[in-house]
C-alpha positions in Angstrom: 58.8 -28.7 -14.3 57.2 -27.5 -10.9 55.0 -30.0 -9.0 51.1 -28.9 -8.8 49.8 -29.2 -5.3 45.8 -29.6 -5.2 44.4 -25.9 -4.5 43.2 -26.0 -0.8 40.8 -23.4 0.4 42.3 -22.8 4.0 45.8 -22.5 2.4 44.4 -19.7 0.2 46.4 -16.6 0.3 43.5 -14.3 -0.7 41.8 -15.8 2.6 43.9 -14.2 4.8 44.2 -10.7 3.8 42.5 -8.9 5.9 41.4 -6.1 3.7 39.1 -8.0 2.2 36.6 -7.8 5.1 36.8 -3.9 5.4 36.3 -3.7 1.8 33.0 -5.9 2.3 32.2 -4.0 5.2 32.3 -0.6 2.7 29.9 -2.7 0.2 27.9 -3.1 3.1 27.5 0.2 4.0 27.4 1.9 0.5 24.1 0.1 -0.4 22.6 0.9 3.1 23.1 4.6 2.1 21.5 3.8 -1.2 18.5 2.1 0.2 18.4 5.4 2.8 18.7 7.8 -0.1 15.6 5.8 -1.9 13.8 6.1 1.7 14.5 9.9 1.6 13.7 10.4 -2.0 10.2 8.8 -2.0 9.2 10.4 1.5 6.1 12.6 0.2 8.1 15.8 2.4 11.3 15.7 1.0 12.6 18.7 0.3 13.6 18.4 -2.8 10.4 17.9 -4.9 8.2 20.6 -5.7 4.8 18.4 -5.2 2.4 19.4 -2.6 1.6 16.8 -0.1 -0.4 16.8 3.1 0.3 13.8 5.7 -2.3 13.2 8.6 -0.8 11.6 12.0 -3.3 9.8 14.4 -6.5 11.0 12.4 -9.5 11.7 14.8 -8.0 11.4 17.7 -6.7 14.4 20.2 -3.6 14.2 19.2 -3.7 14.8 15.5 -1.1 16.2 13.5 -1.3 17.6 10.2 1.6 18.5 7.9 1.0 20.1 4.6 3.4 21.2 2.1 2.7 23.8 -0.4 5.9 23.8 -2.8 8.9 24.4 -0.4 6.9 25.9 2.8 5.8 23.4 5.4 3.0 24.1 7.6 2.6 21.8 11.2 -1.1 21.8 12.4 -1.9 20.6 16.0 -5.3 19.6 17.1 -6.6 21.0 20.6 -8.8 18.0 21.1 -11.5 20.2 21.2 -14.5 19.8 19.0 -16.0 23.1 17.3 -13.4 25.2 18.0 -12.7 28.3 15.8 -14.9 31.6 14.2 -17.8 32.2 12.5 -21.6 31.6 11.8 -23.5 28.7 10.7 -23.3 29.8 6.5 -26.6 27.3 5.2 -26.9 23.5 4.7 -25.5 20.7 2.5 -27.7 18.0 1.3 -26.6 14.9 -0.9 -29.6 14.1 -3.5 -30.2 10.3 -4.7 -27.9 10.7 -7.7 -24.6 11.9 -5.6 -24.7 15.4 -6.3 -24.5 18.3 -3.8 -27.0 20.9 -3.0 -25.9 24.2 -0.3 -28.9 26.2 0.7 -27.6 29.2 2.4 -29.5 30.9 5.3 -30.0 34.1 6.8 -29.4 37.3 5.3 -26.9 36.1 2.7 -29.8 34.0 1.2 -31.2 36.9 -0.7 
């Protein structure tokens, strides 16, 4: 009968095989691509989802952004920092009553 020596961890043989630590290393690195792949998957641009989203950088100041996707075309808006910039004539007025709701009173020659 063979004599049974006590098991001791630093006379393991598993311990010292070095390809142990590169296969930890790939465990490693497959769930940091799964936790980037979640990261891409729930970003409200991605690519892949057919949702339309609209994300505002630095709102009110001069350099606001403004991306807005409409199904798989993405638009990229870039404030001028200017205030009342664009076409067109005053169209009439917007008041807010007691109870919430919304009143437009045109003007001018549309009014008729």
């Amino acid at each position: 009968m063979a004599e049974r020596r006590p098991l001791n961890i630093l006379e393991d043989e598993d311990g010292d095989d070095p390809i142990l630590s590169v296969v930890n290393i790939v465990d490693v690195f497959l769930v940091i691509i799964a936790v980037l792949l979640i990261a891409v998957l729930e970003n409200p641009l991605n690519p892949f989802t057919t949702q339309d989203a609209m994300v505002v950088k630095n709102p009110g100041k001069e350099n606001m952004e403004m991306l807005i996707k409409e199904g798989r075309e993405l638009k990229h808006y870039k404030a001028s920092g200017k205030i009342g910039e664009g076409q067109g004539v005053k169209a009439g007025a917007a008041y807010r009553l007691k109870d919430g709701t919304m009143i437009y009173v045109p003007e001018g020659q549309d009014a008729k």
